[in-house]
C-alpha positions in Angstrom: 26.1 9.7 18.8 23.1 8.3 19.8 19.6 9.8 18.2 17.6 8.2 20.7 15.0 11.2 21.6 17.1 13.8 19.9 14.7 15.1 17.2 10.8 15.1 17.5 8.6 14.9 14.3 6.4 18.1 15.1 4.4 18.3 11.7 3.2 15.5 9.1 0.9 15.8 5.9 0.0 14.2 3.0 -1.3 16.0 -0.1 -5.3 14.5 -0.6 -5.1 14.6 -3.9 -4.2 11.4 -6.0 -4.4 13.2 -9.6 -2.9 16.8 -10.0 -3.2 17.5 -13.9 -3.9 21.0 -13.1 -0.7 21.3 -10.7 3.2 21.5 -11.1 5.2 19.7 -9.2 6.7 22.7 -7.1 3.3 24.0 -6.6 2.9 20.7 -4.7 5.9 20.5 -3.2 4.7 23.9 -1.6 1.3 23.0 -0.7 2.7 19.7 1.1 6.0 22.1 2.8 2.8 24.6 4.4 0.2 21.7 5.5 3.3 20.2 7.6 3.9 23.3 9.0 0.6 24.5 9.7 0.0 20.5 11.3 3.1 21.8 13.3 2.0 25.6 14.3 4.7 26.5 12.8 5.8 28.9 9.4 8.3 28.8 7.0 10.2 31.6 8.5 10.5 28.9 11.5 12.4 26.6 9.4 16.1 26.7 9.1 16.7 23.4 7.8 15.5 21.8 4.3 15.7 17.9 3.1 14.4 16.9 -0.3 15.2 14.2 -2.8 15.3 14.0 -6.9 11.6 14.7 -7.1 12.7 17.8 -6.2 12.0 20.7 -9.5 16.0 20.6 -10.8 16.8 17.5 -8.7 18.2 19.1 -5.9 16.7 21.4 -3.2 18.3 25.6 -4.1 14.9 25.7 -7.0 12.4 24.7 -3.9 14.8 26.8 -1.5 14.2 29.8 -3.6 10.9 29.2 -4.0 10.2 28.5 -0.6 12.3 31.9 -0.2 14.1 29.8 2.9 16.4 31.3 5.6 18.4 27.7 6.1 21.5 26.5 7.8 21.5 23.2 6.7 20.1 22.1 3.6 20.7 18.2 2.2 19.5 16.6 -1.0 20.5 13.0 -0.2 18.7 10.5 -3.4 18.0 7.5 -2.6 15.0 6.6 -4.0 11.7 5.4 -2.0 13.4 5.2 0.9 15.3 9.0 1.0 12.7 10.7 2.8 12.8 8.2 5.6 17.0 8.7 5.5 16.3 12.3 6.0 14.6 11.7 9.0 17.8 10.3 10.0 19.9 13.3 8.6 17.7 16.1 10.0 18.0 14.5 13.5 21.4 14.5 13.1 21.8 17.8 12.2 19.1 18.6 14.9 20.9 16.9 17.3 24.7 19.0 16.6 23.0 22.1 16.6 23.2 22.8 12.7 19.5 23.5 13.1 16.5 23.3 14.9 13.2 23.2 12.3 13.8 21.0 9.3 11.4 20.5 6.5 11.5 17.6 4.3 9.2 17.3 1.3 8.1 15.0 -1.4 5.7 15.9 -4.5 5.2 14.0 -8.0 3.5 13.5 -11.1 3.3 10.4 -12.6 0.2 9.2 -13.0 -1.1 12.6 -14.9 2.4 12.3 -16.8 1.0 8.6 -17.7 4.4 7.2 -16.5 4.7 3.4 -17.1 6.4 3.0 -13.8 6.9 -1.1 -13.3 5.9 -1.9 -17.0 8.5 -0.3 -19.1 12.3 -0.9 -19.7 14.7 0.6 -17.2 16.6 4.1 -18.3 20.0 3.0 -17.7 22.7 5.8 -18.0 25.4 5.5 -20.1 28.0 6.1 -17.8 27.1 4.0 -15.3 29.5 1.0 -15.0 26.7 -2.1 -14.9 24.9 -0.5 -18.0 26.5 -2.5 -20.9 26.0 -5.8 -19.1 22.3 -4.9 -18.1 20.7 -3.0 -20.8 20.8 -5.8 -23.4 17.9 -7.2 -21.0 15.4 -4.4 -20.9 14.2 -4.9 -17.5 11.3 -3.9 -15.5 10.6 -2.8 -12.1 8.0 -5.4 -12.5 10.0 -7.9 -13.9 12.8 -7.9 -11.1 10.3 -8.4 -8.2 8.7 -11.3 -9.9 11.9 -13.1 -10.4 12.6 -12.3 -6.6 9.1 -13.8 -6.0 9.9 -16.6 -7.8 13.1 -17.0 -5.5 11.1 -17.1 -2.4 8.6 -18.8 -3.3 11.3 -21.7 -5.1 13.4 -21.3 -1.5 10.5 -21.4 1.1 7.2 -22.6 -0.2 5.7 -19.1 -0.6 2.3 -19.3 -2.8 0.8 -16.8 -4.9 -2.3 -16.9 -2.0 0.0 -16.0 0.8 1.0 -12.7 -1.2 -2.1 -12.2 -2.0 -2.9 -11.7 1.6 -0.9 -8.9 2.0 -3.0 -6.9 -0.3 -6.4 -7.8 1.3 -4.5 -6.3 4.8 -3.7 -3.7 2.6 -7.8 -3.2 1.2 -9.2 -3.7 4.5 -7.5 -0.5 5.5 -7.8 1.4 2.6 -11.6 1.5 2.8 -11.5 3.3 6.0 -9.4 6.4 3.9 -11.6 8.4 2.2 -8.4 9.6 -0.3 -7.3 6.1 -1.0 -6.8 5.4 -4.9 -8.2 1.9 -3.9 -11.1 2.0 -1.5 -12.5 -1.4 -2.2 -12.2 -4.4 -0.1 -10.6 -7.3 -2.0 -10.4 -11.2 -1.6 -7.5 -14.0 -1.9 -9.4 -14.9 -4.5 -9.7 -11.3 -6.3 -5.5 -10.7 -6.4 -5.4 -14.4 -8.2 -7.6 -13.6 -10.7 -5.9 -10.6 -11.8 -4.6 -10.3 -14.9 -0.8 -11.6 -14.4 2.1 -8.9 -14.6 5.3 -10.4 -14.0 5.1 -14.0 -13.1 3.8 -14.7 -10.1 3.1 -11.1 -9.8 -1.0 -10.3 -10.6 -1.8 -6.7 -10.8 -3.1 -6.6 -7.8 0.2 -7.4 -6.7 1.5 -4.1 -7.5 1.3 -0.7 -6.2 -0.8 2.5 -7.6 0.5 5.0 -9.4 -0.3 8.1 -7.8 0.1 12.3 -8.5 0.7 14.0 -4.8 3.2 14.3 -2.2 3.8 14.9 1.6 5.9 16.5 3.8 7.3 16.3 7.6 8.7 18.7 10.0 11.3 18.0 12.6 12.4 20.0 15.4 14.6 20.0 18.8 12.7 18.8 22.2 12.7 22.2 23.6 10.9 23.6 20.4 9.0 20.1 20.8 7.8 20.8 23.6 6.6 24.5 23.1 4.0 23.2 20.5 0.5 22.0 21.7 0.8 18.9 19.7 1.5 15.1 20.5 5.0 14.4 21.1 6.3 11.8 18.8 9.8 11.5 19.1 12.1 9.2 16.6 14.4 6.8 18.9 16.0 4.2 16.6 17.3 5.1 12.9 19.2 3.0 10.6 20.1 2.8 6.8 22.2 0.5 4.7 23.0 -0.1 1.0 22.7 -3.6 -0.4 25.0 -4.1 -3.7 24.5 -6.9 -6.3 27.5 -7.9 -5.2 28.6 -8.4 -8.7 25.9 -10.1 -9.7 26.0 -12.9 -6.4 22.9 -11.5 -4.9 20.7 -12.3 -2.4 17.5 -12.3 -4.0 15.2 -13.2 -0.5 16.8 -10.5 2.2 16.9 -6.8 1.5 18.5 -3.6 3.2 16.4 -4.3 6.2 18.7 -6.6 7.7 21.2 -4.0 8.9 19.2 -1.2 9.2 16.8 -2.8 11.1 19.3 -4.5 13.4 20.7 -0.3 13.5 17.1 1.0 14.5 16.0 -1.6 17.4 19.7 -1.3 18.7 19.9 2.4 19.3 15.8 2.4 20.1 16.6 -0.7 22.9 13.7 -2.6 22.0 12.4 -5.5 19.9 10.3 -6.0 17.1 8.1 -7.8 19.5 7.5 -4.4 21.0 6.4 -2.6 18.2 2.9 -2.0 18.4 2.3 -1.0 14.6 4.9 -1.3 11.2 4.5 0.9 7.6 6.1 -1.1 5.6 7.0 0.0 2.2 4.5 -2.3 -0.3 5.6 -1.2 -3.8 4.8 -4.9 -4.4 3.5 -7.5 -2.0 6.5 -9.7 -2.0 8.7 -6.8 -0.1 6.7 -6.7 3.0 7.0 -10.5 2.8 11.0 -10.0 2.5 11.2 -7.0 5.3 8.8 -9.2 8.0 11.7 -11.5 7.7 14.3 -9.5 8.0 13.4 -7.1 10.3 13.0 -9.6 13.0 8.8 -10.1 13.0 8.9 -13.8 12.0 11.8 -16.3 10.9 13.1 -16.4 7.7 10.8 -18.3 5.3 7.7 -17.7 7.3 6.3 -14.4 6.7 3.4 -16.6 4.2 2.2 -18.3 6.7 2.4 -15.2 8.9 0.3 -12.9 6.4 -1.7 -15.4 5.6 -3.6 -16.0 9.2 -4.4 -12.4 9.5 -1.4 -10.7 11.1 -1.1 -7.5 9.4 -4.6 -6.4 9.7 -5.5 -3.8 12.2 -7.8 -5.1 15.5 -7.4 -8.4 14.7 -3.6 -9.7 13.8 -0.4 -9.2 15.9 1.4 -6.3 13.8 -1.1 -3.9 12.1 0.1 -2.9 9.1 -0.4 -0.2 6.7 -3.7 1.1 8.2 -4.1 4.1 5.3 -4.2 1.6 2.8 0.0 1.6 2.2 1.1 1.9 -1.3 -0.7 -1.1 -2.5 -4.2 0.6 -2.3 -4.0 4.4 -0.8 -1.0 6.5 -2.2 2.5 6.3 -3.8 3.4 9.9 -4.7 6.1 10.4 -7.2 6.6 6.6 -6.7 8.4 7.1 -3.9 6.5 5.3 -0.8 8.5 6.5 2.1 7.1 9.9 2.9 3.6 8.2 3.6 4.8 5.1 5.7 6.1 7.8 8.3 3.2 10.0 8.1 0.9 7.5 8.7 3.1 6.1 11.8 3.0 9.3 13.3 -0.8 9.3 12.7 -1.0 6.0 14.3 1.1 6.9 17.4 -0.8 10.4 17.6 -4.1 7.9 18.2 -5.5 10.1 14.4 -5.6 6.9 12.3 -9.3 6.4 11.3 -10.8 4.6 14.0 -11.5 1.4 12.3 -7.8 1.0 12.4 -6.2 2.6 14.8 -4.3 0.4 16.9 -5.4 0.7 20.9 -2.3 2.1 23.0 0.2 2.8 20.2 3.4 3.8 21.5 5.9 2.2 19.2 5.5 2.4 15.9 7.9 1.2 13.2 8.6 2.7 9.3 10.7 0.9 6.8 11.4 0.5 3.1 13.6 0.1 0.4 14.9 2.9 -2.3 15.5 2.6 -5.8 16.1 -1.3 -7.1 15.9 -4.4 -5.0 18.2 -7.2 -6.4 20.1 -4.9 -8.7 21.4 -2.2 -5.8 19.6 -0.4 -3.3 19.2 1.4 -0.3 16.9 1.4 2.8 15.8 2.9 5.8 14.5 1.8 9.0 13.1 4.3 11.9 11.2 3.5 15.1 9.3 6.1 17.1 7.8 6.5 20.3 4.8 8.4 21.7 6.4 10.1 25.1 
């Protein structure tokens, strides 16, 4: 079955707030599940399906259900990491599309940075009963740590420099200054990103993304239901999703995820990532937009550096604006999950409600894509494309 104009994202919002002491996590959840609708026109007693992940109070959706006090026919708490909100996009069109139902609510909220979570920095939790966990945990690795060794890989491989990553997160800045919730409003240099205190070799702070409190939340409906709302029609025409293993331990440390789902997305969509007018790529660190330009098509393999490096990703001047909210390098990671806020902003972007410093003139195709959970160890990902009809 084909989802190609099936399922229509109605509703989109992201929480404003970056810090939420004062908050619980539910209590955001909900605020995030009534701004989408209200974006929409709609209310929850509109909404028969619900799509959440493990940020989710009790790690699964019945506690937000209840509190939501939900009438559902479908309900799904697929975990995937960063990338599961993106996958429900996906799901909820396919349940959209075979009639299971016709208003589905997905939602993201989070804590971390008022919980003073060490996100990247400290050792990974590894459960006992997983299988890998006596051959890893001797190791203690980071977040961090990983995506510096698959730096080094790319950089060992291709001739990638610490400069032409760095240039991802002055794309990233630029943007981020035009966003008046940004964590990081202020525009930064080349030269700024090097001479940040080093993380994970090659990996300088300003490598990494922020650590945010806040969430978001989108709303999917049929076309008919659509088309009864006064609001822009966005409507999703190319999904895909994939899970990369270690294989073992024989991994492929340059190439993510992206490769098949992205091949997935442009095939069912029928177009090329020459086409695409603007891409949210997920940016937990600066090396995975290098990775995912590559393998979703945008430049051959080995020359996204070069690519970032002239300019490419930055809004009104390069060829595939990027990020224009600021991404998860500078505006918002909630819950340290980025994928929630690479689709809002894409629908923001196709909508023509970017700031206008960075909207991108005519946008009618714009692309989301990440990565869940850990690159290089096992992850998922997520690739959607959507058009403005």
């Amino acid at each position: 079955m084909t989802l190609n104009g099936k399922a229509y994202i109605a509703g989109a919002y992201e929480h404003p707030t970056r810090y939420a002491p004062d908050k619980s996590v539910t209590q955001l959840h909900a605020e995030c599940a009534l701004g989408a609708l209200r974006d929409a026109g709609l209310d929850l007693k509109d909404v028969d399906g619900y799509f959440c992940a493990g940020d989710a109070p009790g790690g699964n959706p019945l506690s937000m259900v209840e509190y939501l006090n939900l009438d559902l026919k479908w309900v799904d708490g697929t975990e995937l990491g960063g990338c599961s909100y993106m996958v429900h996009v996906r799901h909820a069109a396919l349940a959209i599309a075979q009639g299971k139902c016709s208003v589905a609510l997905i939602t993201l909220a989070g804590k971390p940075k008022s919980s003073g979570m060490a996100t990247g920095t400290a050792p990974r939790e590894l459960g006992p009963e997983r299988p890998e966990t006596p051959w890893d945990r001797p190791y203690r690795s980071t977040i961090t740590g990983i995506y510096g060794m698959l730096s080094q890989r790319h950089m060992h491989e291709y001739g990638t420099t610490s400069a032409q990553l760095a240039a991802v997160k002055v794309a990233a800045a630029h943007h981020a200054q035009y966003n008046e919730f940004a964590a990081l409003r202020k525009p930064v240099t080349v030269e700024d990103v090097l001479a940040s205190p080093i993380i994970a070799s090659p990996l300088h702070r300003l490598d990494c993304c922020v650590i945010t409190d806040g969430g978001g939340a989108l709303v999917l409906t049929s076309p008919e239901i659509a088309r009864s709302l006064s609001r822009p029609l966005v409507k999703l025409i190319g999904a895909g999703e994939s899970i990369k293993t270690s294989r073992g331990g024989y991994i492929e440390p340059t190439a993510s995820g992206a490769v098949t789902s992205g091949k997935l997305a442009f095939a069912e969509a029928g177009i090329a990532p020459g086409d695409v007018k603007y891409a949210s790529l997920y940016d937990n660190f600066t090396i995975m937009v290098l990775m995912q330009l590559e393998d979703l098509g945008f430049c051959k393999r080995g020359q996204a550096g070069p690519y970032v490096a002239e300019g490419n990703l930055i809004s009104g001047r390069g060829q595939l604006p990027f990020n224009t909210d600021g991404g998860g390098l500078c505006n918002n990671h909630p819950s340290n999950r980025g994928g929630m806020t690479k689709v809002i902003e894409a629908v923001r972007q196709l909508r023509g409600e970017a700031h206008p410093a960075v909207q991108v003139p005519g946008c009618n195709l714009a692309l989301a894509s990440g990565p869940g959970l850990v690159m290089g160890v096992a992850h998922a990902h997520s690739t959607l494309i959507f058009e403005r009809e």
